[in-house]
C-alpha positions in Angstrom: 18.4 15.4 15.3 17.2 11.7 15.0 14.1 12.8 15.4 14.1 14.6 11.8 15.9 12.0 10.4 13.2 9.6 11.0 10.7 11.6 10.1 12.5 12.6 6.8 12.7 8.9 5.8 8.8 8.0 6.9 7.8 10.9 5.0 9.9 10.2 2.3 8.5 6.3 2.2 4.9 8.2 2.4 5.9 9.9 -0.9 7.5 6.8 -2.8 4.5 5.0 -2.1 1.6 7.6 -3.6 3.8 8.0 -6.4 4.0 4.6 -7.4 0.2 4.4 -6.6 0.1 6.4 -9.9 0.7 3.5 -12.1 -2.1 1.3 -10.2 -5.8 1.0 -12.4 -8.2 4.3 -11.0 -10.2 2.4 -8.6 -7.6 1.0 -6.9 -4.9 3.8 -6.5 -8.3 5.3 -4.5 -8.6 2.6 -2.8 -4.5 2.4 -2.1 -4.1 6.0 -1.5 -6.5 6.3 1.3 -5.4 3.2 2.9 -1.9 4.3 2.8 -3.0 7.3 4.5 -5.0 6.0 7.4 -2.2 3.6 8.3 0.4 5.8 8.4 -2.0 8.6 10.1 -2.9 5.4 12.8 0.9 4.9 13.9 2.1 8.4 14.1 2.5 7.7 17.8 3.8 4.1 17.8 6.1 2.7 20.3 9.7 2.0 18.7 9.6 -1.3 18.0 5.9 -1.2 16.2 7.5 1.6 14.1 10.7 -0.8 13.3 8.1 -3.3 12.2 5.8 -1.0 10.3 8.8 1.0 8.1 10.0 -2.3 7.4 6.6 -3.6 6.4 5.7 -0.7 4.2 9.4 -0.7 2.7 8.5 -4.4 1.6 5.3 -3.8 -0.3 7.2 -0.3 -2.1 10.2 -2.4 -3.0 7.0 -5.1 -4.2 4.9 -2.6 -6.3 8.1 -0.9 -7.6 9.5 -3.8 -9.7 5.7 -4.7 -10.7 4.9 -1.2 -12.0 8.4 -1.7 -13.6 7.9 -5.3 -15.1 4.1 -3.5 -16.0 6.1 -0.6 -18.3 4.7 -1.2 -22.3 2.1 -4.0 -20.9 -1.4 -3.6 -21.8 -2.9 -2.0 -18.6 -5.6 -5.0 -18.6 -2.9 -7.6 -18.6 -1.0 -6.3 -15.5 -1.4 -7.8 -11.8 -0.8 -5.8 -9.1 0.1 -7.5 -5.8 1.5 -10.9 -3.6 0.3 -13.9 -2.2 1.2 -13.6 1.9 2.3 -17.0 3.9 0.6 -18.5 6.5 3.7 -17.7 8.4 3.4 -13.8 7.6 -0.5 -14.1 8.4 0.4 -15.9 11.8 2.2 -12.6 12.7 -1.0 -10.6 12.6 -2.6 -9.3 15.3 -6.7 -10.0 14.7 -7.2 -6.0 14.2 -5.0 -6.6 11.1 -6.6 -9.8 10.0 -9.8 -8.0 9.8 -8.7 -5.2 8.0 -7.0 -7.6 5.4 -9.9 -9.1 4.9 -12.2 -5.5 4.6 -9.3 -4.5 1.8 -10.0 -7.9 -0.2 -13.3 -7.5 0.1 -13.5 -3.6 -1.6 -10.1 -4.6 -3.9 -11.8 -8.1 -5.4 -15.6 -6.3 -6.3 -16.9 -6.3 -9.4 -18.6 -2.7 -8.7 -16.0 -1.3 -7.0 -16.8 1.5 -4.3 -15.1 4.1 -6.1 -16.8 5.0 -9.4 -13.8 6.8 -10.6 -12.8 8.1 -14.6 -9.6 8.5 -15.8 -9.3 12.4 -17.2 -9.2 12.1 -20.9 -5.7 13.9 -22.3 
């Protein structure tokens, strides 16, 4: 029974997440999306405490994004940052694995021509 608890709140997180991804510029809720869904695919089987970490981690940046695409509502789109600085404490924490994935998501997030070449549906 715990078992499909757990899973009901990670997918639940999952869901939260792609839906607030909705409100990010084209390029980057791409970019966000698949990200979102390679990490979570990557821990499926995680030991406990890396799953502790991870749901905690990923709460974080939803609670983060949430009150930005909030504080974003009647803003011109081009005017709206999307984001947070992390510590050097935080970046301590990281393993090297992670520290080089950070880096490959600044990289593709801060290009001027963007990977994704994406247009928004006209209404």
């Amino acid at each position: 029974m715990a078992a499909s608890g757990h899973v009901s709140k990670v997918r639940s997180l999952y869901k939260k997440i792609l839906v607030l991804h909705r409100f990010l510029p084209i390029d980057l809720r791409a970019l966000g999306d698949q990200y979102v869904k390679d990490e979570f695919r990557r821990h499926k089987r995680a030991s406990a405490e890396e799953v502790k970490s991870f749901m905690a981690e990923w709460q974080n940046y939803k609670d983060t994004l949430q009150a930005q695409v909030l504080e974003s509502v009647g803003e011109r789109h081009s005017s709206v940052h999307f984001g947070a600085n992390l510590s050097e404490g935080k970046l301590s924490e990281f393993q090297d694995e992670q520290i080089g994935q950070l880096y490959e998501l600044m990289l593709e997030s801060t290009k001027p021509n963007r990977q994704f070449n994406i247009q928004e549906e006209s209404k």
